[in-house]
C-alpha positions as protocol buffer text, in pm:
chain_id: "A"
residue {
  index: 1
  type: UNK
  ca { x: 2600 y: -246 z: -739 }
}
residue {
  index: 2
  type: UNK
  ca { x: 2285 y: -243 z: -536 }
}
residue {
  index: 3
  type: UNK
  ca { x: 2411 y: 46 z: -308 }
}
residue {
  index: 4
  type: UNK
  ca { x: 2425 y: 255 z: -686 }
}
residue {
  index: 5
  type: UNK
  ca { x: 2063 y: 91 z: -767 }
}
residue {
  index: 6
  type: UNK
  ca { x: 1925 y: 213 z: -425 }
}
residue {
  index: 7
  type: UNK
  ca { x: 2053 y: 578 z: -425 }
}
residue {
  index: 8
  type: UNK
  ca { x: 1941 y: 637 z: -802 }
}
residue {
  index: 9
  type: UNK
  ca { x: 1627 y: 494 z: -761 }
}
residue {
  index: 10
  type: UNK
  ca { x: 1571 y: 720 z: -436 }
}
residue {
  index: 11
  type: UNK
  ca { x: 1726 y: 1035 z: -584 }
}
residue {
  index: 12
  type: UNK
  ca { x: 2111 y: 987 z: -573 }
}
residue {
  index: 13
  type: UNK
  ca { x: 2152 y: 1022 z: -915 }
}
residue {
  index: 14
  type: UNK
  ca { x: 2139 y: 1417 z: -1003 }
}
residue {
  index: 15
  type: UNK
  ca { x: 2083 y: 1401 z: -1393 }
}
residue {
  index: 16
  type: UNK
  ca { x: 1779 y: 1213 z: -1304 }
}
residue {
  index: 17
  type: UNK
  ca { x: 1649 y: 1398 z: -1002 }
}
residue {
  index: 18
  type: UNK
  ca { x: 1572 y: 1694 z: -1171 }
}
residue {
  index: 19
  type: UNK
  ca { x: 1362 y: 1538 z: -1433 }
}
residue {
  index: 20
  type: UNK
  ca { x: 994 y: 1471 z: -1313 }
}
residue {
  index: 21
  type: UNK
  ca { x: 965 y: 1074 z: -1299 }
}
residue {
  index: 22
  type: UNK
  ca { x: 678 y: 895 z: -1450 }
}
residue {
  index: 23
  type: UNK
  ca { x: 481 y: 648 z: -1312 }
}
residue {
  index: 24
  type: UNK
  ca { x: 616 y: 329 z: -1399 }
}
residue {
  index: 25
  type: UNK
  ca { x: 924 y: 528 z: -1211 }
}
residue {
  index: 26
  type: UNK
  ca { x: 701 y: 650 z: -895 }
}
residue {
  index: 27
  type: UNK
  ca { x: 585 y: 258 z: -826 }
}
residue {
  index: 28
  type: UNK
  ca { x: 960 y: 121 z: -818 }
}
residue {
  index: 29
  type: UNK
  ca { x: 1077 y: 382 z: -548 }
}
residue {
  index: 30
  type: UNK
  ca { x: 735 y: 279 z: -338 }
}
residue {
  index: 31
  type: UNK
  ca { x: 881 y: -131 z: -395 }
}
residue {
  index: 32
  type: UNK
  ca { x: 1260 y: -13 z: -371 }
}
residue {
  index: 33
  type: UNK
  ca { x: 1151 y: 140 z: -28 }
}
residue {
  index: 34
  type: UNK
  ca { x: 949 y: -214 z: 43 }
}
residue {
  index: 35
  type: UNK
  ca { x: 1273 y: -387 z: 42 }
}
residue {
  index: 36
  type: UNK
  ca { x: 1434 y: -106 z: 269 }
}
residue {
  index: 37
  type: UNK
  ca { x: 1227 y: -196 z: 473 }
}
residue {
  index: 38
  type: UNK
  ca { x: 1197 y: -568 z: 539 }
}
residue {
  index: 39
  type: UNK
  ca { x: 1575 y: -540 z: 511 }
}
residue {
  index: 40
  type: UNK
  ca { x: 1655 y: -270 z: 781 }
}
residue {
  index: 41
  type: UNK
  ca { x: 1377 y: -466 z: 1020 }
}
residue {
  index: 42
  type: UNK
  ca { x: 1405 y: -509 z: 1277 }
}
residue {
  index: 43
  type: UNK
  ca { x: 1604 y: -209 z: 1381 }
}
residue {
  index: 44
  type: UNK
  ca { x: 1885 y: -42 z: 1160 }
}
residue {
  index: 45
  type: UNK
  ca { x: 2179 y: 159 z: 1301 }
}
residue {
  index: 46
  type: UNK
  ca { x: 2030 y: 523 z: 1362 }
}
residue {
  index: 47
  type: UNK
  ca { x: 2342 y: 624 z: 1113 }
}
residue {
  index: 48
  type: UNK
  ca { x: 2244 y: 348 z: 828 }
}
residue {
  index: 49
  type: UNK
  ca { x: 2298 y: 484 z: 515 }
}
residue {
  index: 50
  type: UNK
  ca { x: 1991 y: 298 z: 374 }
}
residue {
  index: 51
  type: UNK
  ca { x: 1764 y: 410 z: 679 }
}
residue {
  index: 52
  type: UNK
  ca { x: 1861 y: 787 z: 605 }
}
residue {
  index: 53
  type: UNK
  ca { x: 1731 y: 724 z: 228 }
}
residue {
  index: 54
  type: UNK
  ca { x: 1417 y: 556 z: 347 }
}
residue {
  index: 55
  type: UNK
  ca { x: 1360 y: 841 z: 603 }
}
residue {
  index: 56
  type: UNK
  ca { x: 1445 y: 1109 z: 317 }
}
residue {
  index: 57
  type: UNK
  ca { x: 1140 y: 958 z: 104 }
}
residue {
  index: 58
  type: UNK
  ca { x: 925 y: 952 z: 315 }
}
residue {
  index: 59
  type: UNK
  ca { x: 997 y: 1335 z: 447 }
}
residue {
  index: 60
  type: UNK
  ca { x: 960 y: 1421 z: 70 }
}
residue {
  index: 61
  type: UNK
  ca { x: 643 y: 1242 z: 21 }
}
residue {
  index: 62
  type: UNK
  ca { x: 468 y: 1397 z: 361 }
}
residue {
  index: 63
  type: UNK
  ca { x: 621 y: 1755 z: 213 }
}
residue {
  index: 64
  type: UNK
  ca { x: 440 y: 1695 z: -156 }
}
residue {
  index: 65
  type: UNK
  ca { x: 147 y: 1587 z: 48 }
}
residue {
  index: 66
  type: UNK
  ca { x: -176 y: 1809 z: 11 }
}
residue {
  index: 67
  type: UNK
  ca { x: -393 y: 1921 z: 303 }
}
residue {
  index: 68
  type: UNK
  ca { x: -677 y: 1706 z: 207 }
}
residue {
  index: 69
  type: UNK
  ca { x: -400 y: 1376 z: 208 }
}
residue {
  index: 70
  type: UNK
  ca { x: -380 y: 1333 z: -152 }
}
residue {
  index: 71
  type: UNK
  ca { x: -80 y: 1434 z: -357 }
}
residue {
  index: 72
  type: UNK
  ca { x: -79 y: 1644 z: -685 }
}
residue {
  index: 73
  type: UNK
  ca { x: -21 y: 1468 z: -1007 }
}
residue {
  index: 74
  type: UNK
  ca { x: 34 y: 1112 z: -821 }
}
residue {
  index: 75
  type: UNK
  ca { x: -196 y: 823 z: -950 }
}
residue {
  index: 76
  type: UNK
  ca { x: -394 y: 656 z: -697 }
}
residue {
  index: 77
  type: UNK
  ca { x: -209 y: 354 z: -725 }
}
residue {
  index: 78
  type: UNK
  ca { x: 99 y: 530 z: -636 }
}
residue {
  index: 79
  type: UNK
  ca { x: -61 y: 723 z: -346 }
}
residue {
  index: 80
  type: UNK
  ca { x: -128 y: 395 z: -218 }
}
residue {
  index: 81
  type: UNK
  ca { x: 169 y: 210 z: -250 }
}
residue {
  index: 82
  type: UNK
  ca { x: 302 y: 507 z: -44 }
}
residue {
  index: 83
  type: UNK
  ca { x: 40 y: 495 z: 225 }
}
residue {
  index: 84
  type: UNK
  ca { x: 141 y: 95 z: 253 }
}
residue {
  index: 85
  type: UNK
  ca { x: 549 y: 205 z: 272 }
}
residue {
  index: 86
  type: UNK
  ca { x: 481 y: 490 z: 559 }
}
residue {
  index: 87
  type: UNK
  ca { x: 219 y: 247 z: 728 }
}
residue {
  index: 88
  type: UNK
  ca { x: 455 y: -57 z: 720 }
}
residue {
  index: 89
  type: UNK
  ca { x: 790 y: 188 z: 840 }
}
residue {
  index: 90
  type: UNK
  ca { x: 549 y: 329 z: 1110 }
}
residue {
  index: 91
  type: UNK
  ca { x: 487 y: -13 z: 1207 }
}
residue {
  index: 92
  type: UNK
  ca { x: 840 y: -229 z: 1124 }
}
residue {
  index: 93
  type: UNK
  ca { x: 1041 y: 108 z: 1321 }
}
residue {
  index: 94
  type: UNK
  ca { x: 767 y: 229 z: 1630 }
}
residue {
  index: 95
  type: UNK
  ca { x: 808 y: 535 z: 1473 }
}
residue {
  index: 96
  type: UNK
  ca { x: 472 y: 751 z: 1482 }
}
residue {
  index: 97
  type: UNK
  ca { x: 554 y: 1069 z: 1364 }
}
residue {
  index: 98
  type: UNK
  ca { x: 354 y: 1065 z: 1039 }
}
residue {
  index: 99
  type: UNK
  ca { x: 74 y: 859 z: 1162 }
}
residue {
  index: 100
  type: UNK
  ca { x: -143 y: 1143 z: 1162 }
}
residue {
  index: 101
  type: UNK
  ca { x: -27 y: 1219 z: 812 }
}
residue {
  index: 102
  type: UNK
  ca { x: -70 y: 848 z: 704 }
}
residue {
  index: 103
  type: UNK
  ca { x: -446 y: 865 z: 806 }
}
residue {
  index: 104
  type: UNK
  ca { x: -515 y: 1147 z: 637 }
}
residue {
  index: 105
  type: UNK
  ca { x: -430 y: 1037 z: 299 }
}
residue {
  index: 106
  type: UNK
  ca { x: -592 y: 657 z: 374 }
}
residue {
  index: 107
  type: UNK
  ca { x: -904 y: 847 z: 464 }
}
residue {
  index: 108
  type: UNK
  ca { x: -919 y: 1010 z: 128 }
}
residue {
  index: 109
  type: UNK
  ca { x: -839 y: 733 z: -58 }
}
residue {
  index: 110
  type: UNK
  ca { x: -1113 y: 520 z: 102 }
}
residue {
  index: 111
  type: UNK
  ca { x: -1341 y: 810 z: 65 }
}
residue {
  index: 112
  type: UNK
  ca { x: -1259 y: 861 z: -301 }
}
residue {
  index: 113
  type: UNK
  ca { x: -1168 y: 528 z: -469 }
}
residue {
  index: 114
  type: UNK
  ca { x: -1533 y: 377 z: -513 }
}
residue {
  index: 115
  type: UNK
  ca { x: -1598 y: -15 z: -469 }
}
residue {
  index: 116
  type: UNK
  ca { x: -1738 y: -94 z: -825 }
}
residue {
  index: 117
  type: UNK
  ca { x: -2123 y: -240 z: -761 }
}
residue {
  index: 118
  type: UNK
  ca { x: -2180 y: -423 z: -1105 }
}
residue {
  index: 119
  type: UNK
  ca { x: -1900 y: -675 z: -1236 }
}
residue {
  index: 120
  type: UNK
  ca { x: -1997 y: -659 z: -1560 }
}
residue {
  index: 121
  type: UNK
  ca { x: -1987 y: -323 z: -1583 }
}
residue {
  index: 122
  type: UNK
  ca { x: -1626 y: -232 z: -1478 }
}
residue {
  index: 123
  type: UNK
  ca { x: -1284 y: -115 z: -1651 }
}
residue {
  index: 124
  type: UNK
  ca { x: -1020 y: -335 z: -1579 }
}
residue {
  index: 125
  type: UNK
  ca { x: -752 y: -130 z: -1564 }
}
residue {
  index: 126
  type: UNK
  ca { x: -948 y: -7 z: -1197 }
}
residue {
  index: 127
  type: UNK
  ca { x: -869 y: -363 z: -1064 }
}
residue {
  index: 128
  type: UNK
  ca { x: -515 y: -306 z: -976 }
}
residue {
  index: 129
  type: UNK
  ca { x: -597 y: 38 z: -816 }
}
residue {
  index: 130
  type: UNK
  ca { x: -902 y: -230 z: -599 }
}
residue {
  index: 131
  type: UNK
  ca { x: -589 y: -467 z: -516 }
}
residue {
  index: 132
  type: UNK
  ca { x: -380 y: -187 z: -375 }
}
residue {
  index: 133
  type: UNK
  ca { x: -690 y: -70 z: -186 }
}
residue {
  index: 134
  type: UNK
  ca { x: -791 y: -400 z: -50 }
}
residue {
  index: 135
  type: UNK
  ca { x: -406 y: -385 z: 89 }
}
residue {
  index: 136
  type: UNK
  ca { x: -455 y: -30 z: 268 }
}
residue {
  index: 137
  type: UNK
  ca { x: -778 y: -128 z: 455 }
}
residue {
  index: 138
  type: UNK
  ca { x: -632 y: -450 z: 559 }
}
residue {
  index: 139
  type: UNK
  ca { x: -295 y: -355 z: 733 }
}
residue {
  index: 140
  type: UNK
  ca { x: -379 y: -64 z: 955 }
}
residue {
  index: 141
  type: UNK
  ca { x: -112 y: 80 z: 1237 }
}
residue {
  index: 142
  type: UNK
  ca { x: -121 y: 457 z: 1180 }
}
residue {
  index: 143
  type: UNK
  ca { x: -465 y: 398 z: 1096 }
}
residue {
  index: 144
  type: UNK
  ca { x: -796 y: 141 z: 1161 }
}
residue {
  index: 145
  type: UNK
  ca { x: -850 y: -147 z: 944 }
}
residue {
  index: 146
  type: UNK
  ca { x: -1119 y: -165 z: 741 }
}
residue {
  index: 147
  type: UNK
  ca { x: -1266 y: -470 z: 766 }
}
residue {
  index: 148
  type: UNK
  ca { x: -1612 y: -391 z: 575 }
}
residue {
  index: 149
  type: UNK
  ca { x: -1445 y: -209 z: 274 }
}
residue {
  index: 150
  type: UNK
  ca { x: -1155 y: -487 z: 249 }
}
residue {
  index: 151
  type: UNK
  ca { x: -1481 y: -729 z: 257 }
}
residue {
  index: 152
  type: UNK
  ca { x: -1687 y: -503 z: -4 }
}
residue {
  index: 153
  type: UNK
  ca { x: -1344 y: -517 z: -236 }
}
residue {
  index: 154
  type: UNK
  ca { x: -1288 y: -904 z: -214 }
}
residue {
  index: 155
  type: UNK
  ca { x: -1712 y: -946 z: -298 }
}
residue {
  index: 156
  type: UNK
  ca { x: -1649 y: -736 z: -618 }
}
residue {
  index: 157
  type: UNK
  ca { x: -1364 y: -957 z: -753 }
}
residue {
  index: 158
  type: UNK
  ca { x: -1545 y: -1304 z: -656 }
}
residue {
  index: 159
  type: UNK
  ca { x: -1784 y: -1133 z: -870 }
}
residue {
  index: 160
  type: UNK
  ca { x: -1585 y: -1018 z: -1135 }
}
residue {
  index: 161
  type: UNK
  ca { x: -1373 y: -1339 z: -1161 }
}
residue {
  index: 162
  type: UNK
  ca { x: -1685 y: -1478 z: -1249 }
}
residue {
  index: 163
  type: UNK
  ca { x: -1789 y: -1329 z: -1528 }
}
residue {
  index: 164
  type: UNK
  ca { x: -1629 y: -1427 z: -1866 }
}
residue {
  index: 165
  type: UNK
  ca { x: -1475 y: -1151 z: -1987 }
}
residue {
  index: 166
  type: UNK
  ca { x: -1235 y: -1180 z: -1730 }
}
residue {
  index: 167
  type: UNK
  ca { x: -912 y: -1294 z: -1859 }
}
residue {
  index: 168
  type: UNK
  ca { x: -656 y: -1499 z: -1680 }
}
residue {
  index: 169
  type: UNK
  ca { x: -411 y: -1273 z: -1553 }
}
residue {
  index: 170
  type: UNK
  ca { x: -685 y: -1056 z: -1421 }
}
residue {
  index: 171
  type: UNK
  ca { x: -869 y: -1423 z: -1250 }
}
residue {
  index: 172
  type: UNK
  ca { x: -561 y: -1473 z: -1056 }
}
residue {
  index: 173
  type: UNK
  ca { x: -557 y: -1111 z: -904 }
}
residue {
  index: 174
  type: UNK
  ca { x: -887 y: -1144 z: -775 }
}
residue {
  index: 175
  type: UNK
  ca { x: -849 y: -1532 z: -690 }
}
residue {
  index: 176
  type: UNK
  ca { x: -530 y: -1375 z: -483 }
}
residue {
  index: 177
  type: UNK
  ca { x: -758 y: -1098 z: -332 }
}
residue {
  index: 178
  type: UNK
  ca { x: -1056 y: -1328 z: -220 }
}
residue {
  index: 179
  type: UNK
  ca { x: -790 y: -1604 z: -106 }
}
residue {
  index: 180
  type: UNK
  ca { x: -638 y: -1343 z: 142 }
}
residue {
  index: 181
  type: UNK
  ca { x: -976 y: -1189 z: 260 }
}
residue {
  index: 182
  type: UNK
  ca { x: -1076 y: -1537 z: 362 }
}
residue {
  index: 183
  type: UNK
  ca { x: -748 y: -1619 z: 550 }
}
residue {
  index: 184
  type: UNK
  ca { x: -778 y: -1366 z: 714 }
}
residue {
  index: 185
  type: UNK
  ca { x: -1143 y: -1452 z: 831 }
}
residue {
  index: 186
  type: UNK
  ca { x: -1005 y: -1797 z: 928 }
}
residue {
  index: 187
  type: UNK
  ca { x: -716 y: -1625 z: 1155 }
}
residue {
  index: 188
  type: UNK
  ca { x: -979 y: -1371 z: 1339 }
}
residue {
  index: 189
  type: UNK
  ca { x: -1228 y: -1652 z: 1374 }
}
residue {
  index: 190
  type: UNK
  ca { x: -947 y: -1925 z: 1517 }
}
residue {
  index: 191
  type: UNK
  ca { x: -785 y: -1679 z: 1773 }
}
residue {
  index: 192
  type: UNK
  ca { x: -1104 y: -1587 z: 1896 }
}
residue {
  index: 193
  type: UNK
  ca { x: -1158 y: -1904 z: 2104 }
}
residue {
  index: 194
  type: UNK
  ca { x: -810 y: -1904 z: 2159 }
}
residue {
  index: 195
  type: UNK
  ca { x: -786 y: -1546 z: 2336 }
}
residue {
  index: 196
  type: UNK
  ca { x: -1135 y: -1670 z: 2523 }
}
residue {
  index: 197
  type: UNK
  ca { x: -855 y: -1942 z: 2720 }
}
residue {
  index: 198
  type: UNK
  ca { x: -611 y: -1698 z: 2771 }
}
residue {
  index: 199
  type: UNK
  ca { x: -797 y: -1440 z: 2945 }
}
């Protein structure tokens, strides 16, 4: 049963494959190939039937991939869910070959996707598209980190989690944001000492 789920979801199924997927069907291949990947780590048979899907995706999304590192007709929130799947395989498999590809496309997204200024001010429908960011500038691998744009993101929804407009489901997204940004302060700022002994 989850073998079937797998290939349609990545293209197995022919019917489907020749229809153009929407959106709601773009962001369940990006989590389908999530799972790929935290299953096949840390390091699938060459021959693994669910490796060869993974790889397939991502070859297709690096083919659809314009110069400039955006993709034609994709949402940024998909674009980004795919930047985190390549950055995470790169990472989970030591395999570089679309690194260079990978930073492209995070470079235009972090050029292109602004950082809202005024909370009150702001369409909530962005805030998911933030989250997704906040995720890309955290993880680097193929690319940098960005520590002062994950910081700019996590200021914005402290801010906007304020305000009271914002309703609940939308408090706990940036509650979730700001809670990571400042565990991940915590780890940088605790190892420092630590690698200080070490060295």
């Amino acid at each position: 049963m989850a073998d079937e789920l797998v290939r349609d979801c990545l293209g197995g199924n022919e019917k489907r494959s020749s229809l153009r997927p929407d959106e709601s069907e773009l962001l369940i291949r990006t989590g389908v190939c999530h799972c790929l990947i935290d299953l096949l780590y840390p390091g699938p048979d060459a021959g693994d039937e669910y490796l060869l899907l993974l790889k397939r995706q991502i070859a297709g999304w690096i083919a659809e991939m314009n110069r400039d590192g955006s993709w034609s007709g994709v949402s940024p929130d998909v674009a980004l869910e795919r930047i985190g799947v390549m950055n995470r395989y790169s990472y989970a498999f030591l395999d570089k070959t679309n690194d260079r590809a990978v930073n492209r496309s995070f470079e235009y997204f972090r050029n292109s996707l602004p950082v809202p200024e005024d909370a009150g001010n702001f369409d909530e429908n962005y805030l998911y598209t933030l989250v997704r960011l906040y995720d890309a500038a955290v993880l680097g691998n193929a690319y940098d980190p960005d520590p002062h744009l994950a910081w700019r993101i996590a200021r914005f929804m402290y801010d906007y989690g304020r305000t009271p407009f914002c309703s609940d489901d939308d408090r706990f997204c940036c509650v979730c944001c700001v809670v990571c940004h400042v565990a991940e302060r915590i780890d940088i700022w605790q190892s420092a000492p630590t690698e200080r002994y070490i060295a």
